[in-house]
N, C-alpha and C positions, 0 to 999 in steps of 0.2 A: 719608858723614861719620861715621857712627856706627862702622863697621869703624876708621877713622881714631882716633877718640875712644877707643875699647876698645885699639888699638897703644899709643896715646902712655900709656895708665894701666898696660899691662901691662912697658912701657919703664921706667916710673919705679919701678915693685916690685920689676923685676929689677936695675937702676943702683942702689937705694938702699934695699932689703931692709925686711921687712915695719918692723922695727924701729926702722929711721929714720922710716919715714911717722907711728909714732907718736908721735917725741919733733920733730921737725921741723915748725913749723909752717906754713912755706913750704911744704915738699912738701905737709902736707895741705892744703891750700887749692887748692893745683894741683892735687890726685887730685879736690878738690872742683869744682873748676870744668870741669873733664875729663866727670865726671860728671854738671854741668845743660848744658853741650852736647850729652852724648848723649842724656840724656833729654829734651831739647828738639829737638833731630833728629829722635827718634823721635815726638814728639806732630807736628812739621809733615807727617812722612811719613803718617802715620793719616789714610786717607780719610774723610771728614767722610761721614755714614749719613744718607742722604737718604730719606724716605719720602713716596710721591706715590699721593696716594688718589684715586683714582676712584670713580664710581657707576653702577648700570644706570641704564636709559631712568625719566624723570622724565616722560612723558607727552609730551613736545616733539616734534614732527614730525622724523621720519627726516633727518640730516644735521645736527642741531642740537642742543646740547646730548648731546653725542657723550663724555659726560665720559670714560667707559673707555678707549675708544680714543683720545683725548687724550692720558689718561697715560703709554701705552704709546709715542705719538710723543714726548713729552718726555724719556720714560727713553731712547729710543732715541736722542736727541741729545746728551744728559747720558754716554754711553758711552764718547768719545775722553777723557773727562775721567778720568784715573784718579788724581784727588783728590775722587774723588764715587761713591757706594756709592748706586744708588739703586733701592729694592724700591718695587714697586707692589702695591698693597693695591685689592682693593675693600670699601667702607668706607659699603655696604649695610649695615640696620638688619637686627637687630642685631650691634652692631659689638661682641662683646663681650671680641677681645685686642685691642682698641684703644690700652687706656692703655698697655699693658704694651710694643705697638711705638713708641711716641711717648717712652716713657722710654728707648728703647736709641736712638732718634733724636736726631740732630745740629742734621736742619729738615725741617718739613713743609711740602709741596704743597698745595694742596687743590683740588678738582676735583667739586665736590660741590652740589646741589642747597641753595638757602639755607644756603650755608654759616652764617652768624650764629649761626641757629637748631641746625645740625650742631653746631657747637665749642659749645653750651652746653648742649646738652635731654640730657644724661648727664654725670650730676657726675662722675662720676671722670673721663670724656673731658675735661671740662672743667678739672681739677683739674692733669691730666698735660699739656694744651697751657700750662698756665698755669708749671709746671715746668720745661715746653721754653725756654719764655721768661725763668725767672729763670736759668737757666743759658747766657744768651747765644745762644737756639739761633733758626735761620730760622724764619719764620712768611712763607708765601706763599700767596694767593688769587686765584685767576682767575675773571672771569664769574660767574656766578651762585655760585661761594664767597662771593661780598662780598653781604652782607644778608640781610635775612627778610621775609618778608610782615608780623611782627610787631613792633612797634614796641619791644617788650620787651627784644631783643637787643642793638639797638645799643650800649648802652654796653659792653656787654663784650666783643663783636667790635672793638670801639673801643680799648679801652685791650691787645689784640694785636697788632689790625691795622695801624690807625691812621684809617680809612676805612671807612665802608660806609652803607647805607640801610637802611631800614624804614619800615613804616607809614604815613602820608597823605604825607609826603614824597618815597614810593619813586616814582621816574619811569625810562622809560628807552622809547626810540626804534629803530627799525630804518630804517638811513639809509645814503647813503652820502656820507664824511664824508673830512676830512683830519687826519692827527693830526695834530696841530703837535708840535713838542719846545719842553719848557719850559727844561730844561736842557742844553743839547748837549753840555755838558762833564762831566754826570754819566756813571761807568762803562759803567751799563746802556745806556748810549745810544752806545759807541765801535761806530763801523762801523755806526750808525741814524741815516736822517737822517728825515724829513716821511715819512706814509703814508698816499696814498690808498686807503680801503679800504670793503667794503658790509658793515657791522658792523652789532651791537645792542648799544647804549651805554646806560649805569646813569651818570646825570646827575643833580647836586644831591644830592651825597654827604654825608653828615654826616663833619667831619675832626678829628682833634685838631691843635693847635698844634703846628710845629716840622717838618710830612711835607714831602717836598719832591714839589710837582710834576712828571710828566716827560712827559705827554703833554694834552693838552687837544683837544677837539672843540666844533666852533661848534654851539651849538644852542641856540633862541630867541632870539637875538641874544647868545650872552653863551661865552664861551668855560669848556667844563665840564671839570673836571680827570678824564681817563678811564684814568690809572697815576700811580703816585707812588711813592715808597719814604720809609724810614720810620728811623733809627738812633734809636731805643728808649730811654728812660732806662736800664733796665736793662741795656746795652751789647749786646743784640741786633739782630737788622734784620730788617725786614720791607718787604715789600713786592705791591702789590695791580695787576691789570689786569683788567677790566670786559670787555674784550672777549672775545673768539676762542666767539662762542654759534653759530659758523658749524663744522663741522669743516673746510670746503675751507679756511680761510684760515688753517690749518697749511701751505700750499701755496705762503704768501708769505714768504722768504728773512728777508724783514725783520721778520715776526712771531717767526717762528722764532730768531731772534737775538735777538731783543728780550727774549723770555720767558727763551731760555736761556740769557740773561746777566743778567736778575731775578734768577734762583735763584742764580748762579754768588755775585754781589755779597752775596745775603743771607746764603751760608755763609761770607762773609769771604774769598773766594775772590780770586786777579786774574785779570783779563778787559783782553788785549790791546787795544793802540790801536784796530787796525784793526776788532777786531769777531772774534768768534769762529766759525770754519767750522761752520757748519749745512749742509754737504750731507747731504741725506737721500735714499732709496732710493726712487722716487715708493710704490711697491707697501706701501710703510711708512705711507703717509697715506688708502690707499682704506680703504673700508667695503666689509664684502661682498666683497672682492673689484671694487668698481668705484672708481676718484678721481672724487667725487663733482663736479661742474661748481660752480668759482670763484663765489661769492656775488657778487651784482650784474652776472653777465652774464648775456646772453638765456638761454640754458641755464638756469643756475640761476633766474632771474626765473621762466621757466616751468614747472619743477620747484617753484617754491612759492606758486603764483597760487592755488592751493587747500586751504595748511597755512599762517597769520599766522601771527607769534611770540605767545608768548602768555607770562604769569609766573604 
């Protein structure tokens, strides 16, 4: 379209000579409009710069809280997409070109131990996500991204996120559970329907007005909102999911679509009916070298009868 845009401007210089375009105001309006086509072809074609942070071992039991290698599956699924630029970082302490990759960023991932706590305990970190966000840009947190052990965080993970926990309120269970869809007709949810899965859910979330629900889990009698997404006063979007503290249930088709059609929708992205192809390479999801055995089968059961989750 842009090759197209640059013929028809260099048509009308040579039809109607530099001279006309300047006492003509019809032509310049044409050369004008010639011009926010091409420059607006060229802003849709710019791949939107995706940054997905990962962290080493947080002290979690082997296979759990796997955040690096997480990242590395997400980038790897984010790849057919070539309107998605996306560097994975690790975003170990200290992170200190942190700010400086979040201002050349579009949207962040985050993949990170207490996130809450992460996005605020360094102002300038804190200053430059807050940046991302007044410029319309993605804000995304999975699993233990959303909250802190400290009750101090939440309001300002809140007013990015839209969602998270802290402090006497922080609950969360290892079950296995069904996700329900709140919205079937939201984006992130084309080609997702119900997911049985053996997850560890962050339940009794503190939320701003206005997120919309997309996934919810029964737990104490009361159905807990466990993803949601978020379109931002600010005209950005975000959006949070609680689960995936397991690494095998990268393994599941429909997590895998789930999450990678989160990020797709928060960079403003479109995300077919049917659901976007997540095939992946199994050898892409082992640890070590092994595909660790599916959380909540015997395998995995007996694999962690002597490592609880712990926060």
């Amino acid at each position: 379209m842009r090759a197209a845009a640059n013929g028809v401007l260099e048509t009308l210089l040579c039809l109607c000579g530099n001279r006309d375009m300047k006492t003509n105001p019809w032509l310049k309006l044409a050369a004008l409009l010639v011009l926010l086509a091409t420059s607006v072809s060229a802003a849709e074609s710019t791949p939107r710069h995706l940054l997905i942070v990962g962290q080493g071992s947080d002290g979690h039991p082997p296979t759990t809280h796997e955040f690096m290698p997480g990242a590395k599956v997400l980038a790897e699924l984010l790849k057919p997409h070539k309107d998605v630029h996306a560097t994975v970082v690790n975003g170990d302490e200290p992170w200190t070109d942190g700010p400086k990759l979040i201002d050349q960023a579009d949207g962040i991932v985050m993949l990170v131990t207490q996130g809450a706590q992460w996005m605020q305990m360094e102002p300038q970190r804190h200053a430059a996500l807050k940046r991302l966000a007044g410029r319309g840009g993605a804000i995304v947190a999975l699993h233990w991204s959303v909250g802190a052990k400290d009750a101090k965080y939440i309001q300002g993970q809140l007013e990015l996120l839209g969602g998270t926990r802290g402090g006497p309120q922080r609950k969360y269970l290892v079950l296995s559970t069904e996700l329900k869809r709140v919205a079937p007709e939201h984006p992130i949810l084309n080609g997702v329907g119900d997911i049985k899965v053996h997850d560890e859910i962050y339940y009794a979330l503190d939320r701003v007005p206005g997120i919309q629900p997309l996934f919810t889990s029964r737990i104490e009698g009361k159905d807990e909102m466990a993803a949601w997404s978020w379109e931002r006063p600010d005209g950005g979007r975000s959006f949070g999911f609680v689960g995936l503290h397991f690494h095998s249930n990268w393994q599941l088709p429909a997590y895998r679509r789930f999450v990678t059609q989160g990020v797709l929708w928060s960079l403003k992205l479109p995300i077919s009916k049917a659901g976007v192809n997540v095939d992946i390479d199994s050898k892409k999801l082992e640890l070590n070298g092994v595909l660790p055995p599916l959380a909540g089968s015997e395998a995995g059961k007996e694999s962690k009868k002597a490592s609880p989750a712990k926060q």
